[in-house]
N, C-alpha and C positions, 0 to 999 in steps of 0.2 A: 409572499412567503408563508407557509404553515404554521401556526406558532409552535413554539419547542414544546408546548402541551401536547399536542400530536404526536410529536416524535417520542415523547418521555412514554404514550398510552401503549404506542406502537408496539417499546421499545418491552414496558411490562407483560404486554400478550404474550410476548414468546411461551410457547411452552416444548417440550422436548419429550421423545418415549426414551431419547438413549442419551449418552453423555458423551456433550459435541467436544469434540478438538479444536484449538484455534491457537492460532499461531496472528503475533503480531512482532511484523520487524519494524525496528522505529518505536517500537512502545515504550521506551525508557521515558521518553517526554512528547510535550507540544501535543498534536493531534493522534498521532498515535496510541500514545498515556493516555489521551482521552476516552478516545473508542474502546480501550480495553480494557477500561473501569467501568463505562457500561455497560459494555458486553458480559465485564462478571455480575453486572447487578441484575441484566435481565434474565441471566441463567439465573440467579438467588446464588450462586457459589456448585451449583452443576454441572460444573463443565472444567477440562482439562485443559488449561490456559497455558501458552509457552509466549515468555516476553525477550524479544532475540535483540542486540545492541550493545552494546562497550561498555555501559556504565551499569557495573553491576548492584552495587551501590543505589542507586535509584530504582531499579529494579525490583529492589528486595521492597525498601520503603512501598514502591506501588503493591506490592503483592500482601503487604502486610496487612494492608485496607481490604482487600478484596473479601466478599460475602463469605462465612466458611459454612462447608456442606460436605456432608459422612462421606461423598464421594467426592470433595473438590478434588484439584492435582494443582499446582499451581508450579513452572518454573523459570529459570532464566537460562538463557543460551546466549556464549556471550560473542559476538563477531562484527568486525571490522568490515562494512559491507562495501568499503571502496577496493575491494581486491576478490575476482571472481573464484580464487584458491579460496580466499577464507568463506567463501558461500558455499563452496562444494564442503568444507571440513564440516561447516554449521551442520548441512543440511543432513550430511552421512548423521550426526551424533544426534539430529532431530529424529531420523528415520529409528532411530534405536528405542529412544526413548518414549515414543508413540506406539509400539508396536504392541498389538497385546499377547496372552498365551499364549495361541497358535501361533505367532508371527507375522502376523498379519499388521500391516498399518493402515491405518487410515486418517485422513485431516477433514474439517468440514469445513474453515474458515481461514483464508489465508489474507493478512491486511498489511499494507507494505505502504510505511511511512518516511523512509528512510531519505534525507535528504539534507542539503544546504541552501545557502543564499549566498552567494559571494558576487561581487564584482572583478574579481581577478581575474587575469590574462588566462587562456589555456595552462591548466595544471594538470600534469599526465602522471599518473599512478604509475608505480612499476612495472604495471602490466600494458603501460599506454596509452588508456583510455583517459578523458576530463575528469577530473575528480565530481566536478559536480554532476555530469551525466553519466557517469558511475553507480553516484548514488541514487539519482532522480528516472532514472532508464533501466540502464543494463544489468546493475544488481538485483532487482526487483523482477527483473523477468528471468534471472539466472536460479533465482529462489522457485519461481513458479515452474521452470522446466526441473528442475531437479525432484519440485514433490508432486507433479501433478499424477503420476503414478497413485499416489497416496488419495488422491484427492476425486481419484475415475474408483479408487478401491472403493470412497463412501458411497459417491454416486451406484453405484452397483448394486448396492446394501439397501439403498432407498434411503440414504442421508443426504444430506445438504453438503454441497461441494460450489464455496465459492469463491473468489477470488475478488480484492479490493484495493487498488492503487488511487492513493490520495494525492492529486495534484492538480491540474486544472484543465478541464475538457476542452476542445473547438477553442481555445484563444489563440492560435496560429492558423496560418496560412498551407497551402501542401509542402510537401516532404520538400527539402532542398537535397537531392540526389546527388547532386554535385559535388555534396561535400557533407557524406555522413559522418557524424561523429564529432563535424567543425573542428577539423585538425587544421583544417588549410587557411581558414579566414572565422577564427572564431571570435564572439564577442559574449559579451556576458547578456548582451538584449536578444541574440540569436541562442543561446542556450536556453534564456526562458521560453523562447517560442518552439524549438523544434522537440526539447526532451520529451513536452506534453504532445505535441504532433505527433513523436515516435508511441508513445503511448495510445494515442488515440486508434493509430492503426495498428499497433497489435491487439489491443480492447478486440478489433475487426477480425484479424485473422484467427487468432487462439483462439472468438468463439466458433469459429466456421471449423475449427480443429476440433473440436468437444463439446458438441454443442447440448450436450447434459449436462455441461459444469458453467456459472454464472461466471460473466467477467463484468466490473464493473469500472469504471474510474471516472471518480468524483473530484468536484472541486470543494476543499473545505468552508470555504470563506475568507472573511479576512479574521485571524484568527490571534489571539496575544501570546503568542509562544516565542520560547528559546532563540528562535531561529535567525533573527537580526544581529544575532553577536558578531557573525563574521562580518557584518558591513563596515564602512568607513563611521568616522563616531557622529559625525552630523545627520548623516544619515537614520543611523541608529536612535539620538535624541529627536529627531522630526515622526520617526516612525514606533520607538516605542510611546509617544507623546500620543499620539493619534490613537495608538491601539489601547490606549490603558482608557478611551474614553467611549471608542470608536465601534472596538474588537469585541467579539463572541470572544467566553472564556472558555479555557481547553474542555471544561466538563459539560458548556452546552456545546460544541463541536461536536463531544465524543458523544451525546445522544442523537446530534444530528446522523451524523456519522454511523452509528451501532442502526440507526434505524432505517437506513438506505440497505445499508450490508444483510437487514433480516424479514425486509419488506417481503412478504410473499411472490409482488409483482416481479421481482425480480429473483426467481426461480435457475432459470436457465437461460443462457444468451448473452450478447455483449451489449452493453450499457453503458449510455454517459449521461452525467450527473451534476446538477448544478447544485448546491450549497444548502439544499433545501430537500434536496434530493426527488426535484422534478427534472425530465428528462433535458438535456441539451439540443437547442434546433437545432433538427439537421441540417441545416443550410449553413452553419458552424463548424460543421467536421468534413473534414477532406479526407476521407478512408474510401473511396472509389478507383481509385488510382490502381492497379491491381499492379501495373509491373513495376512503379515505385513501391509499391508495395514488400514487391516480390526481392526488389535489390535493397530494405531495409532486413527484409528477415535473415539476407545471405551476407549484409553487413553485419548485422547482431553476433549471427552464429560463428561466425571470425571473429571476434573481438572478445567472443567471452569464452572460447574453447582455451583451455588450460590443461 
């Protein structure tokens, strides 16, 4: 692995002619908070930062730290990402508030942390879908179809347009077509493996869709955040036990993290990402499959139309 010295040199090179937009859902905490406290340190406070999430409250605290600079922008957008109504509300009030003079919007950085851990049975939102592949899948690609308009508007411009889903590349097997969604036979050890499958192959198709805009999805690591609350309490003491000795802390995460999302190598195209942010063997990803492929994206596009 690179040491975080790398990542931290990487992460200072950045430099910009214009002042990027970036959106991070999921930034209120854990890996999300991370990468978007580095992401303001390697702008210096240059950049127009939106941190999307429920707790506003923690939102404000992170944004209070962040670099300030005569043109920061820094805000909070706040929305419930297990229901694809409140992603479409978000994204209308995000489109607003990005827009500049002319009307015009544009995004350069889209980072989508949004997620749980639970061991519970199928939990189905109002709208039907797993609560956890809600949050871990479908909302995060419902954020990316609503602003990618915004995001072809920078590419255009000659800015940086990329997209970054934090979860775990190639650790599944192919798509289980039988049973998208796992309404019929779900388990909580089948949610962990198919939500990042379902990830894996849209990373595939959405770059074959825009292939000027990066898609990337990484895996953080094993990381000391938030995220054990929902487990059972034994669990929760075996593994926050492990992590408080074991775990990268959220702020080397988010350097690892900010410095995949701003690598040059990763310009344009679809990309998987191991924790270090070298690439994932391809012998690990099952995105070949074209017409599982094809009845994932026509399950998706039914599940999140509202």
């Amino acid at each position: 692995m690179p040491p975080l010295s790398d990542a931290k040199a990487l992460n200072a090179s950045y430099t910009s002619s214009y002042r990027p937009t970036a959106l991070f859902v999921g930034g209120t905490s854990g890996c999300g908070q991370g990468t978007a406290e580095a992401f303001a340190r390697a702008t210096q406070g240059h950049a127009h930062i939106l941190i999307c999430g429920r707790n506003r409250e923690a939102a404000e605290k992170i944004i209070a730290v962040f670099p300030k600079h005569a043109e920061s922008k820094y805000e909070f957008v706040e929305c419930d990402a297990t229901l694809m109504k409140n992603v479409v509300k978000a994204t209308e009030e995000i489109k607003h508030r990005i827009s500049d003079a002319g009307g015009k919007s544009k995004l350069n950085y889209l980072v989508l942390s949004q997620g749980v851990m639970t061991m519970n049975p199928f939990d189905p939102t109002s709208e039907g879908i797993d609560r956890r592949l809600a949050l871990n899948f479908y909302s995060r690609w419902k954020f990316v179809d609503e602003l990618i308009p915004l995001m072809e508007n920078a590419s255009s411009d000659g800015e940086e347009a990329r997209v970054m889903t934090i979860l775990a590349p190639g650790i599944a097997g192919p798509l289980d077509t039988s049973d998208l969604g796992l309404k019929k036979n779900y388990s909580s050890a089948k949610a962990s493996k198919q939500g990042p499958a379902y990830t894996d192959n849209f990373i595939a198709e959405y770059s074959s869709r825009y292939p000027a805009i990066s898609f990337i999805h990484i895996f953080p690591g094993w990381v000391n955040t938030p995220l054990f609350k929902n487990l059972p309490w034994y669990l929760r003491l075996i593994l926050t036990s492990f992590s408080s000795v074991m775990a990268r802390s959220i702020p080397d995460c988010g350097e690892y993290m900010a410095s995949a999302l701003l690598n040059p190598a990763y310009k344009a195209g679809g990309f998987w990402l191991s924790s270090d942010g070298s690439p994932v063997l391809k012998e690990k990803l099952h995105v070949d499959d074209q017409d599982a492929r094809k009845q994932l994206v026509e399950h998706y596009t039914k599940e999140v139309s509202v």
